[in-house]
N, C-alpha and C positions, 0 to 999 in steps of 0.2 A: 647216763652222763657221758659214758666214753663214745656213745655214738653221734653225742654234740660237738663230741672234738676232734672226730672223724670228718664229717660235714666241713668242721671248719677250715682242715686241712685241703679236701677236696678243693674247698673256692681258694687255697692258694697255689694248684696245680694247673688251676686254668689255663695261664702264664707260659708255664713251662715246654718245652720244644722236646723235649726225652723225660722221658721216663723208666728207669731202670728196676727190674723188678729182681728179688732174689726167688727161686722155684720153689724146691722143700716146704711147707709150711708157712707160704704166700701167695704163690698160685696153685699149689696141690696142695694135699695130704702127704705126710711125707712118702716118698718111693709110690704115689700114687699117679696115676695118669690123671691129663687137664679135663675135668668135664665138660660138660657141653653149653653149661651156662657159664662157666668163666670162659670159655674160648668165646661163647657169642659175645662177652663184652666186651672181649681183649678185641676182637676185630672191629667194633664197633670205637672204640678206643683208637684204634690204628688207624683208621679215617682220618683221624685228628692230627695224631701224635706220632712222631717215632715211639717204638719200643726196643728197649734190652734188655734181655734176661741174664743172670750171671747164678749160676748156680754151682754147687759142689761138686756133681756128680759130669762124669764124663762124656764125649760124644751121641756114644752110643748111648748111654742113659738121657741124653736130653732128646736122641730120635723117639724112641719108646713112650718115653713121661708125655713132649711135649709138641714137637715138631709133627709128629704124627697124628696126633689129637686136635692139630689145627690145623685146618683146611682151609688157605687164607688165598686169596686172587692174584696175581702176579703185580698186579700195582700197587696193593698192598702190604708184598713181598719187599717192596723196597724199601719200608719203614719198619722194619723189622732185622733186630742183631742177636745173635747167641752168643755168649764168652760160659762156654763151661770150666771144669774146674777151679773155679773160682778167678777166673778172668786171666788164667794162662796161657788162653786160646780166644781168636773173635774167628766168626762167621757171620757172613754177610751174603743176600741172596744179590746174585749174578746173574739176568736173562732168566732168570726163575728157578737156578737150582743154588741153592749153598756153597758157596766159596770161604775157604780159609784166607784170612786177614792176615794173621801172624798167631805165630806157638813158643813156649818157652820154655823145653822138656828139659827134666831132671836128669843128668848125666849118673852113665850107669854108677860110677863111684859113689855119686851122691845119694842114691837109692841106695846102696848099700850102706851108707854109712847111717841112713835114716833107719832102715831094719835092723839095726846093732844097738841102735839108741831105742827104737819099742823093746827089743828084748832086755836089757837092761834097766829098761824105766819100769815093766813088768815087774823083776824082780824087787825094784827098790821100792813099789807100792804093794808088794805081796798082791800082787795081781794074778790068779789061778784061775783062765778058762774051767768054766763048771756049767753051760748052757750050750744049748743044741745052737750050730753054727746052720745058716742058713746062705751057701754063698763062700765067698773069701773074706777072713775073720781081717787081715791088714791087703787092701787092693792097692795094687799100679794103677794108677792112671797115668803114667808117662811124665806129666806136668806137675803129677802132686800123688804122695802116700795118705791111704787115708784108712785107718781104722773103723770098725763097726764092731761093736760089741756083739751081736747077734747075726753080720754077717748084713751084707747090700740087701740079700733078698728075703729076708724076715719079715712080717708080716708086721704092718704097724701097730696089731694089740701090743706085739712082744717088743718091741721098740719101746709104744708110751710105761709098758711094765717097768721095765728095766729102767728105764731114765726113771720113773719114780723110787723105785727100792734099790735098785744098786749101781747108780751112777757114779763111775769115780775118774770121770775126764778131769774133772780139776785137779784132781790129782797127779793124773799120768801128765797133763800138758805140765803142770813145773817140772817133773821129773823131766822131760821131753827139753825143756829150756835148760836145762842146765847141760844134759849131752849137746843142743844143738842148736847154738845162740847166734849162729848165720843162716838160719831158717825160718821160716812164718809155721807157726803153730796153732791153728782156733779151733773151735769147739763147731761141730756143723750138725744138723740136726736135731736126732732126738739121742743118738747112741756114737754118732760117728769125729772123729780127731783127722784135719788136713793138714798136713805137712806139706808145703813148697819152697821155692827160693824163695830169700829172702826179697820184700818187696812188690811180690807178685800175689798179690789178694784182688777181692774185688776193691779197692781204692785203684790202683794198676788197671783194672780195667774200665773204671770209670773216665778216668784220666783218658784213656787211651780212644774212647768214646769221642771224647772232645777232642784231639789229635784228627782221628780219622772223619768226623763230619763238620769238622772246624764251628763247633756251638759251642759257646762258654758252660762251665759248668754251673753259672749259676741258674741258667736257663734248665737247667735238669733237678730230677726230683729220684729218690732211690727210696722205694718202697720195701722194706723189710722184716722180719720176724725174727732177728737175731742181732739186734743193734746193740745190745747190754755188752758190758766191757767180756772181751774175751770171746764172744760169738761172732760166727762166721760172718756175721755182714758190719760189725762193728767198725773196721779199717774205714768204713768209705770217710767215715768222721773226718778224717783228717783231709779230705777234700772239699771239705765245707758244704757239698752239697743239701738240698734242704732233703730232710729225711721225713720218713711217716713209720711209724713201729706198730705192726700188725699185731696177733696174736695167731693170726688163721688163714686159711683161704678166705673162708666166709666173710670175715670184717674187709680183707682186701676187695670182694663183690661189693660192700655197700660203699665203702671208700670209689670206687670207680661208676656205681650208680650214681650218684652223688655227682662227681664231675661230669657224669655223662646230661645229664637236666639242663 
């Protein structure tokens, strides 16, 4: 059933001029690099269409995941945009190497006062580190603070374990909203909480999409695995953009076979 209403989505992407994808557990596994069959469709895709990616994870983690994984033609290259940390940053390829667009980094006070508000919100959900850290347990990304329960570099058994048996974002995030109610706070992943200024989500980099290659946004489509209230791709809502809500890499493959016929 659900793959009838995948299809159906597909024939209303036809249309569309952008296509905006969120990473994590839409074109990868989560914290897994692009395989070799979704980069051949995403190029195959890019023929067509611009793409944007907009994901959680920072520079460097979109070279590794994604950038690297895809081995795309310099003509190509031009229909192609990255916004990581959830659209606090765009990149855009320049003569065929990546060029920064614009950035919208956390000031140092403001980092600090977001690591005042984990350690706090910790206490007030009786939150007690008890699992092996793989990584940095709360990372910098400059543009956005972002918690993992098991650490960036964890292994995604231990990620899907943990989001089934002792998930308690929901919990830490109201904790998180009451210390810091001039902040964006969502759920990313399968383990992980982003904090940035307030405003700057991916909805912010959608918008900004349309700014920088002058397409209206209804021309765009944002393909995600986090659209449910409170998850990290949720914000674009408020762009009206037309959405698709994934489950997987995999359903994103058929979803894009599908258009590609």
């Amino acid at each position: 059933m659900y793959l009838r209403i995948l299809s159906k989505q597909a024939e209303k992407l036809i249309d569309k001029k952008i296509l905006v994808f969120d990473l994590d557990g839409t074109l990868t596994a989560s914290k897994h690099n692009l395989d070799k069959e979704m980069a051949g469709i995403l190029r195959d895709v890019l023929d067509k269409k611009i793409i944007a990616v907009i994901g959680g994870g920072d520079y460097s983690q979109f070279q590794q995941q994604f950038i690297k994984c895809f081995k795309i033609s310099k003509e190509q290259s031009k229909n192609l945009y990255i916004l990581p940390t959830s659209g606090s940053r765009m990149y855009k390829y320049i003569g065929g190497d990546l060029k920064m667009v614009y950035k919208i980094d956390l000031t140092e006070d403001e980092k600090k006062q977001i690591l005042a508000a984990f350690d706090k919100s910790f206490i007030d959900i009786n939150y007690v580190n008890e699992i092996e850290i793989f990584g940095d347990l709360i990372e910098d990304r400059d543009s956005q603070i972002t918690f993992s329960a098991h650490g960036q570099k964890a292994s995604l058994d231990k990620k899907v374990e943990w989001n089934k048996d002792k998930d308690i974002r929901l919990d830490l995030k109201k904790a998180l909203d009451g210390y810091l109610p001039e902040f964006e706070i969502r759920l990313g992943g399968l383990t992980s909480v982003d904090v940035t200024k307030k405003g700057i989500d991916k909805a912010y980099g959608v918008e900004q999409l349309e700014k920088e290659l002058s397409i209206s946004i209804k021309d765009m489509a944002f393909i995600g695995d986090a659209l449910y209230e409170g998850g990290n791709d949720h914000a674009v809502l408020r762009t009206n953009i037309y959405t698709v809500q994934v489950d997987d890499f995999e359903e994103t493959k058929y979803l894009l076979r599908q258009l590609l016929k």
